[in-house]
N, C-alpha and C positions, 0 to 999 in steps of 0.2 A: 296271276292271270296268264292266259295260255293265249294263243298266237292261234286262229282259224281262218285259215287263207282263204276256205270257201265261202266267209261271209264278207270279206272286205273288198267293196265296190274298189275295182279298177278299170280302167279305160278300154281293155278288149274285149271285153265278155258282156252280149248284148245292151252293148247302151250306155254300160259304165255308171258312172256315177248318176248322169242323171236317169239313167231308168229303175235306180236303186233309192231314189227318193221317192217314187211314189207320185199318180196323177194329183192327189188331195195337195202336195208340197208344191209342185209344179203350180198348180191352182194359183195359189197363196202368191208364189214369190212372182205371177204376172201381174195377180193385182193389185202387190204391192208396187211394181212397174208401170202400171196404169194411173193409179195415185199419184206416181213422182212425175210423172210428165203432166197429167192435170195441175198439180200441183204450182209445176213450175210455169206452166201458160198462165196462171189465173196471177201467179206473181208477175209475168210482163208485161200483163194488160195494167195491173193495180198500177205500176211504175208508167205504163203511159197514161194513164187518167191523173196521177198528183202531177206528173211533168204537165199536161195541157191544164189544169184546174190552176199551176202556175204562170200562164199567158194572159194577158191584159185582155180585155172586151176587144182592141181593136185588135189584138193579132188573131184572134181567134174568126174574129169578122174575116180576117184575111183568109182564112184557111176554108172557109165555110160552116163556121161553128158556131156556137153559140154554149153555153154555160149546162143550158139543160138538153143539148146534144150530145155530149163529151161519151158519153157511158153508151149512148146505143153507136155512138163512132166506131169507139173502141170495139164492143161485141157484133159489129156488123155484121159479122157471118156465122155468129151464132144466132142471131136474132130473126125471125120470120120478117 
């Protein structure tokens, strides 16, 4: 295998590595980054709905809640 320096992306020559991956790779690995932050919100809300579906009627009463409130609480500002 032979060594061709004018194909191997480095860091000074327009862009570097990343403009040697290509828009379609770009594409991809943001919306794999889009995924991971959806991802990880829809796992913080899940953890706040089991933690409040774990308080008593009354504490919930306290908070202004109720049982079949918990989920639009939670999505409040995603919700219209």
């Amino acid at each position: 295998m032979t060594y061709n320096p004018t194909t191997t992306p480095t860091r000074g020559r327009r862009g570097g590595l990343v403009a040697a991956l290509g828009d379609g790779t770009k594409k991809l690995f943001a919306k794999i980054g889009q995924w991971m932050i959806a991802y990880g919100e829809i796992h913080a809300r899940t953890r706040q709905i089991e933690a409040l579906m774990k308080l008593s009627d009354a504490q919930l009463a306290a908070r202004g809640l109720t049982r079949e409130t918990i989920v639009r609480h939670v999505f409040r500002d995603r919700l219209i």
